[in-house]
C-alpha positions, 0 to 999 in steps of 0.5 A: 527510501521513498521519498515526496522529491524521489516521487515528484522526479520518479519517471513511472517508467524506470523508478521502481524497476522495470514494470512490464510495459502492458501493466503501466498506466500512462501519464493521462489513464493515471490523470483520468482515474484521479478525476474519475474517482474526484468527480465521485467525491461523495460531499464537500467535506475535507479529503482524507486519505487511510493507510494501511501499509507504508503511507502509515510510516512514509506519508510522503504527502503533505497532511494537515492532520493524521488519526487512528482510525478503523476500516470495516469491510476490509482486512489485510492481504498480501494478494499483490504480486510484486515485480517493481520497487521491492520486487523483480519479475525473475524473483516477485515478492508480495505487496499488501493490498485490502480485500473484502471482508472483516476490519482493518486499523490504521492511520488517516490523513486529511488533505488541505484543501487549497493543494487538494489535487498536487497531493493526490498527484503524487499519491496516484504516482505512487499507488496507481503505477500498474493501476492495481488498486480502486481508489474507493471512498469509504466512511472511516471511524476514527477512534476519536468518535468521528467517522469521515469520508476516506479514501481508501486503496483496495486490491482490484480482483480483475488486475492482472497482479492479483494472486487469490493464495495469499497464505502464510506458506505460500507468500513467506518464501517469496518475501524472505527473497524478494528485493528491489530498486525500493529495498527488500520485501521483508523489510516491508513487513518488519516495517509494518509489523513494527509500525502497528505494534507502536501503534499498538494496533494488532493484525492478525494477519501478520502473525504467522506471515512474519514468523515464518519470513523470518525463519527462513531469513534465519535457516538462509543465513546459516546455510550460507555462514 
């Protein structure tokens, strides 16, 4: 389990597996992005952070307040390559990320304020290892009526680990087999689907995704019992 002491210790390098050494971004490229998107800080209002895949069960990061909340213009997609953490470069699995288009329900953080930067830290040293995502502030609804300033991780079309097929057909098998240092692919999606389904929140872009995986988990263990 991805844990804050797991992360606080994590050498990028080695904790999820091994990363192809042109894919990392080092110490510094990841202590820039952060200043970079925080010099883009639209106002002065509380930082909040939306999760949309695991920062949802296993913030991980010290919040002072967590809503539900609704992201437009962007929906789920299984469009990243995964070969660290719970994925290898010999069998890659996919990990989620948001693409343009559509909506997408999930869970806000705010920060405080006064450990601001210590938390975005470890969230960089979480989500910024290969520098797949752009961190982007987007006005978030909050089902409370609100609409806050969040931000928000979405897939970079340009990097390299970008993969344009993420349909149920092609990507199942990859995260039926799929696993790595941080435990299996599926194990992911079971965790994301149970999550939403708590939460009673509804994505369609699971529904064939996880029926299908967990088919051919079913078909696998027969063949081999």
């Amino acid at each position: 389990m991805l844990t804050r002491e797991f992360l606080l210790q994590a050498d990028c390098k080695t904790a999820y597996g091994d990363i192809e050494e042109s894919l990392l971004l080092t110490c510094e490229q990841r202590a820039a992005s952060l200043a970079a998107t925080l010099a883009c800080r639209p106002d002065n209002s509380p930082v909040w952070i939306f999760g949309y895949g695991s920062l949802m069960w296993n913030p991980v990061f010290e919040s002072e307040e967590a809503a539900e909340g609704l992201l437009q213009g962007w929906h789920r997609a299984f469009c990243l390559r995964l070969t660290s953490g719970r994925g290898t470069a010999a069998q890659p699995g996919r990990m989620l990320a948001l693409k343009e288009g559509g909506a997408t329900t999930g869970l806000a953080f705010r920060l405080p304020e006064e450990t601001l930067h210590e938390e975005l830290a470890l969230l960089w040293k979480r989500e910024m290892v290969t520098g797949c995502y752009l961190p982007t502030w987007c006005d978030l609804a909050l089902n409370d009526g609100r609409t806050v300033t969040a931000l928000v991780f979405v897939m970079d079309p340009r990097h390299p680990l970008y993969e344009a097929d993420s349909c149920p057909r092609t990507i199942a098998p990859m995260i039926a087999r799929a696993s790595g240092p941080l435990g299996t692919n599926a194990q992911y999606l079971f965790s994301l689907e149970q999550e939403l389904t708590r939460r009673g929140m509804y994505d369609d872009c699971l529904t064939d995704l996880v029926s299908q995986v967990r088919e051919l988990q079913t078909a696998h263990h027969h063949m081999q019992g």
